[in-house]
C-alpha positions, 0 to 999 in steps of 0.5 A: 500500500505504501508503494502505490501512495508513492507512486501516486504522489509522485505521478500527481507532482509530474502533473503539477509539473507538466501543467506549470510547462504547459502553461507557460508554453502557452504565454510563450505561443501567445506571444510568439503567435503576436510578434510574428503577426506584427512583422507580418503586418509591417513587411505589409506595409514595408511592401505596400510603401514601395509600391511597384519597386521590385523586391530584390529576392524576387529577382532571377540570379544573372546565371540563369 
């Protein structure tokens, strides 16, 4: 009996564990999810200010 109030304390602290990772995995989603947002809106508005200028990696290399 004492063995499995062992192992039943330590599968509830692996949990608790796991539940502290899981949540701040999701803040550091959250905010990578808004960073890579934000620079998607400003390559947007990077492109939208050049207007018809041509974007340099869109350019063939000479060898080709």
């Amino acid at each position: 009996m004492i063995e499995i109030e062992e192992r039943l304390a330590h599968l509830d602290r692996t949990v608790e564990d796991l539940s502290t990772i899981i949540a701040r995995q999701e803040r550091e989603i959250a905010q990578l999810t808004r960073r890579v947002q934000m620079l998607l809106e400003r390559e947007a508005e990077r492109e939208a200010s050049q207007g018809d200028a041509v974007i340099i990696g869109d350019e063939r290399p000479p060898h080709y």
